[in-house]
KEVOKOL-853397 format. One record per residue (C-alpha): residue number from 1; residue in one letter; x, y, z negated. Coordinates in steps of 0.2 Angstrom, whole numbers, plus 5000, padded with zeros to 4 digits. Layout:
<rec NUM; "A"; <X; Y; Z>>
...
This chain:
<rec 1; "X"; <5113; 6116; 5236>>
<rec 2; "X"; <5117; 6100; 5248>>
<rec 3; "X"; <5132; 6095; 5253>>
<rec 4; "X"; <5136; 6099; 5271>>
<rec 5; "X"; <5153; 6089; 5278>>
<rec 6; "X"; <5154; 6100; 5294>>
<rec 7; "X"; <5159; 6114; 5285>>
<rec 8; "X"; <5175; 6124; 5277>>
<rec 9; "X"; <5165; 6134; 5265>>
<rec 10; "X"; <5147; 6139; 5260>>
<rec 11; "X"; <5144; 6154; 5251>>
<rec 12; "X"; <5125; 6154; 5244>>
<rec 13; "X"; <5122; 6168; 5238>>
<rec 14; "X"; <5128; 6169; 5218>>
<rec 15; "X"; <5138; 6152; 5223>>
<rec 16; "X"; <5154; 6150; 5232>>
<rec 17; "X"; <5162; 6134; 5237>>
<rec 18; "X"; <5175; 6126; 5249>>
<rec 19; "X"; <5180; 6109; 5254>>
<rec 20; "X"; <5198; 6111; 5249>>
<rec 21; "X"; <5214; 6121; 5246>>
<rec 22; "X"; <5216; 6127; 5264>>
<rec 23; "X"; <5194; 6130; 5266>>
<rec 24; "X"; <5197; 6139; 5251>>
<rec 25; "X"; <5207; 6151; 5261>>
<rec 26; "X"; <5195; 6151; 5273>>
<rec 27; "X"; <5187; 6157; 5258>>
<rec 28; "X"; <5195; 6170; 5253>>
<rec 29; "X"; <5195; 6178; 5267>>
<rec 30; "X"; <5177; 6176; 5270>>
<rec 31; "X"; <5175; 6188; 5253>>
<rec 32; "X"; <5189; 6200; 5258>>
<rec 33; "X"; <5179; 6202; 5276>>
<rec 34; "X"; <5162; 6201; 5268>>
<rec 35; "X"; <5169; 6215; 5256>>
<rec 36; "X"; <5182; 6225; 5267>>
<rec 37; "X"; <5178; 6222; 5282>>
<rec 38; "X"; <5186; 6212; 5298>>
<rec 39; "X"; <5201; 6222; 5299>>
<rec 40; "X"; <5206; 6222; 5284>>
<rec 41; "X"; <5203; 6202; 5285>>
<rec 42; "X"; <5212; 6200; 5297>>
<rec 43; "X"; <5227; 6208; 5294>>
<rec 44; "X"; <5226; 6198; 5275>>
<rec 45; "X"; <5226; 6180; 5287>>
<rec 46; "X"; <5240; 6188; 5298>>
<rec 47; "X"; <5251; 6191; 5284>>
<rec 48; "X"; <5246; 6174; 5276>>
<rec 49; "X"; <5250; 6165; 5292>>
<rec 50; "X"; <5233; 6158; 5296>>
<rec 51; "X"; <5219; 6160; 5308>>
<rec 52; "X"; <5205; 6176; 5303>>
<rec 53; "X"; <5191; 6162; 5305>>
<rec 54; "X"; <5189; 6144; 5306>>
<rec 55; "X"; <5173; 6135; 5308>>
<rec 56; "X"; <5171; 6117; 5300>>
<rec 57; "X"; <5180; 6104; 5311>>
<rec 58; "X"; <5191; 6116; 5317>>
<rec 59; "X"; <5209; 6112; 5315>>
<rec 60; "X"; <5221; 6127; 5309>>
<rec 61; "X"; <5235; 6132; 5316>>
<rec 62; "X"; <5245; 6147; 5316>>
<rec 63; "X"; <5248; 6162; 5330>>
<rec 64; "X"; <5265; 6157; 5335>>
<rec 65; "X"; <5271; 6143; 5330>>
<rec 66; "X"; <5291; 6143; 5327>>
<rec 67; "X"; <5301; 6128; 5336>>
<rec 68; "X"; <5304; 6112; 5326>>
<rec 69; "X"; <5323; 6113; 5331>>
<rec 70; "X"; <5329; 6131; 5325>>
<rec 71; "X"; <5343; 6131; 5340>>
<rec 72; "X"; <5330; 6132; 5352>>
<rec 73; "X"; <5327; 6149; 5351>>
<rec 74; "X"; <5322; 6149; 5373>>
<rec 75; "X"; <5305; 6140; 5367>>
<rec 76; "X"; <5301; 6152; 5355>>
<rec 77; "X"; <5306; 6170; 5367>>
<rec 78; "X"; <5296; 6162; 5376>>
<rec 79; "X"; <5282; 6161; 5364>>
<rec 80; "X"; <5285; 6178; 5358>>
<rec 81; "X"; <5282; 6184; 5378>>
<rec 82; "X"; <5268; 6174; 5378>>
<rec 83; "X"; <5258; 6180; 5365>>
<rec 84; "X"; <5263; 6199; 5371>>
<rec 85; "X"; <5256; 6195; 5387>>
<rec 86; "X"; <5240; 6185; 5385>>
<rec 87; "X"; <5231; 6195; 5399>>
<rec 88; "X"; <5242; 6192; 5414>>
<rec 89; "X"; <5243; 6177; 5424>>
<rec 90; "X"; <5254; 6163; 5414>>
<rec 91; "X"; <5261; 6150; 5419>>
<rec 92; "X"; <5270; 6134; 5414>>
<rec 93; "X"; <5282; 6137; 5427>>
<rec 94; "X"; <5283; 6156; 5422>>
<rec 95; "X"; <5284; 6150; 5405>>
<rec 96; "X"; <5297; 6139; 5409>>
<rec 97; "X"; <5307; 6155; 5419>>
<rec 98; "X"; <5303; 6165; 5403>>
<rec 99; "X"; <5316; 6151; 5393>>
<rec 100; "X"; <5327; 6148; 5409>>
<rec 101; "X"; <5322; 6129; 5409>>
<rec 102; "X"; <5316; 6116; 5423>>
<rec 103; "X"; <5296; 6118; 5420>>
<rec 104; "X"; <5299; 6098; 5416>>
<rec 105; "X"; <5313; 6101; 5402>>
<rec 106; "X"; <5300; 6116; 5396>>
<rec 107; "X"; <5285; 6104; 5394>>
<rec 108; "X"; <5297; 6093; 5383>>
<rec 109; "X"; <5305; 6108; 5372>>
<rec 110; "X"; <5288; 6115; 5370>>
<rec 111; "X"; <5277; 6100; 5363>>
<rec 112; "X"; <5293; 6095; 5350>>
<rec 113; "X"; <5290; 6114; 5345>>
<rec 114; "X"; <5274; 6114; 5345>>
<rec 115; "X"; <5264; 6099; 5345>>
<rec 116; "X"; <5254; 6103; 5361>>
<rec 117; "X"; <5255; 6107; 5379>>
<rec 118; "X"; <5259; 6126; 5386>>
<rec 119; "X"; <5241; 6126; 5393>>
<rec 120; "X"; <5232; 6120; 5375>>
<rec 121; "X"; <5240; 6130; 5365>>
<rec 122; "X"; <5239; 6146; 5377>>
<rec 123; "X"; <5221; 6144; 5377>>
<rec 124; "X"; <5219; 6143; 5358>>
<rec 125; "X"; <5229; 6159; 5357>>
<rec 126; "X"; <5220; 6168; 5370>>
<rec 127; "X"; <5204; 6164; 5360>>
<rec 128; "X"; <5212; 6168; 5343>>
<rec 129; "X"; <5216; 6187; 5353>>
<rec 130; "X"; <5199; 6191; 5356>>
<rec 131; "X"; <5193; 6186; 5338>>
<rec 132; "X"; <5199; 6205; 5334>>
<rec 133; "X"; <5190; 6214; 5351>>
<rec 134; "X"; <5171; 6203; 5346>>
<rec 135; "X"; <5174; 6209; 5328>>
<rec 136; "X"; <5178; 6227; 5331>>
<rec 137; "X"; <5171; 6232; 5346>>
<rec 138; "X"; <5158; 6231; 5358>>
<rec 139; "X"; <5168; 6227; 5372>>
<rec 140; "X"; <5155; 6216; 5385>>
<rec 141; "X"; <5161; 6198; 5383>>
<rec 142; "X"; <5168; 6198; 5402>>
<rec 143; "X"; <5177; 6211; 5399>>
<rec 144; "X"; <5184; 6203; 5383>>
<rec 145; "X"; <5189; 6189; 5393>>
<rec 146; "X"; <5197; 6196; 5406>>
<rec 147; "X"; <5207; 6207; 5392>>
<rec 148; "X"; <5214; 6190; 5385>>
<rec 149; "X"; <5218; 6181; 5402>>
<rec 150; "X"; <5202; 6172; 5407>>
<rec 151; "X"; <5196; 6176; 5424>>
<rec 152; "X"; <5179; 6177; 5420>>
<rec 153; "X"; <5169; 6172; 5406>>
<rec 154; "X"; <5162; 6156; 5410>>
<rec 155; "X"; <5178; 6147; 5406>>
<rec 156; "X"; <5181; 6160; 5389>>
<rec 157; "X"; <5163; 6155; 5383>>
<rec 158; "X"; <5169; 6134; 5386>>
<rec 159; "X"; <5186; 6136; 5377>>
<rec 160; "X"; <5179; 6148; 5364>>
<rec 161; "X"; <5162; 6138; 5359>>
<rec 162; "X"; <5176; 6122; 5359>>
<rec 163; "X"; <5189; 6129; 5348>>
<rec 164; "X"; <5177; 6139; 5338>>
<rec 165; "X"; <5164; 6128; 5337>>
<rec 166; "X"; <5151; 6145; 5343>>
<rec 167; "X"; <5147; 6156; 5357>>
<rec 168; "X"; <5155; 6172; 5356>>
<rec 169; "X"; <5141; 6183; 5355>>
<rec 170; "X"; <5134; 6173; 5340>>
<rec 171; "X"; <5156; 6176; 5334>>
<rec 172; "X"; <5151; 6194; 5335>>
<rec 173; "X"; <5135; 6194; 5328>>
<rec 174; "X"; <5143; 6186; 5313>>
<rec 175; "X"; <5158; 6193; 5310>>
<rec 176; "X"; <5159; 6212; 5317>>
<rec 177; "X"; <5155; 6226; 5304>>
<rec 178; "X"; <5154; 6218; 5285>>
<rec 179; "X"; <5149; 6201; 5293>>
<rec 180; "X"; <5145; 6183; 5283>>
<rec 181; "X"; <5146; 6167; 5284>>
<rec 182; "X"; <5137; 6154; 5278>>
């Protein structure tokens, strides 16, 4: 076996490896999907707090991250209505509405909460939403999409092959059913 730095783990057949404590959750959950199935995979990584999947050079980061400052509690409602309406049309200014801040004063609250901008991380989550319909169904990938807010699927297929480092038909080709990795 040779040593490949752009990935988290390589499974080879009898031989399993991973390029650190988090890869080696990655890991882990590569066996329980490659065992179990994708749903069961995923609901293992939910209650672990981490992402189903991540492809080597891929940063990790968790479905709903919870403010830095536990008293603001707006930024995270409003994170919470976010991720329970990734399909619709949103906003910074809707966001912004959704904690009853100034969209300015939101942009502030939400990078010290999380790290990034509204934008960024609302397209990271929309991606990370249709990892379950690519894995579990056969949903057309414009329909897929337009299920996780993208208009149409030219700009899901640009976010998706950035954060996930693929296409989404080679996603489903890999992971649905009893999936692999390599």
């Amino acid at each position: 076996m040779d040593l490949d730095p752009d990935v988290l783990y390589i499974d080879d057949g009898p031989l399993l490896t991973s390029a650190g404590s988090a890869a080696g959750l990655d890991l882990c959950l590569h066996v329980v999907r490659s065992d179990y199935g994708p749903a069961i995979a995923n609901a293992v990584a939910r209650r672990l707090v981490i992402q189903p999947h991540r492809d080597g050079g891929q940063a990790q980061f968790i479905e709903a991250p919870l403010p830095a400052d536990p008293a603001d509690d707006r930024t995270a409602r409003s994170i919470a209505w976010a991720l329970a309406h990734l399909g619709e049309a949103i906003t910074v200014e809707r966001l912004a509405g959704q904690a009853h801040m100034s969209a300015r004063t939101y942009l502030r609250h939400f990078a010290r909460a999380t790290g990034t901008t509204p934008i960024r991380w609302l397209i990271q989550q929309r991606v990370q939403a249709s990892l379950a319909l690519l894995e579990t169904t056969a949903t057309p990938i414009e329909k897929v999409a337009r299920a996780v807010g993208f208009d149409t699927a030219v700009p899901y297929r640009h976010h998706f092959a950035a954060i996930m480092r693929t296409s989404p038909s080679a996603y489903r080709n890999a992971f649905s059913g009893a999936g692999g990795h390599r």
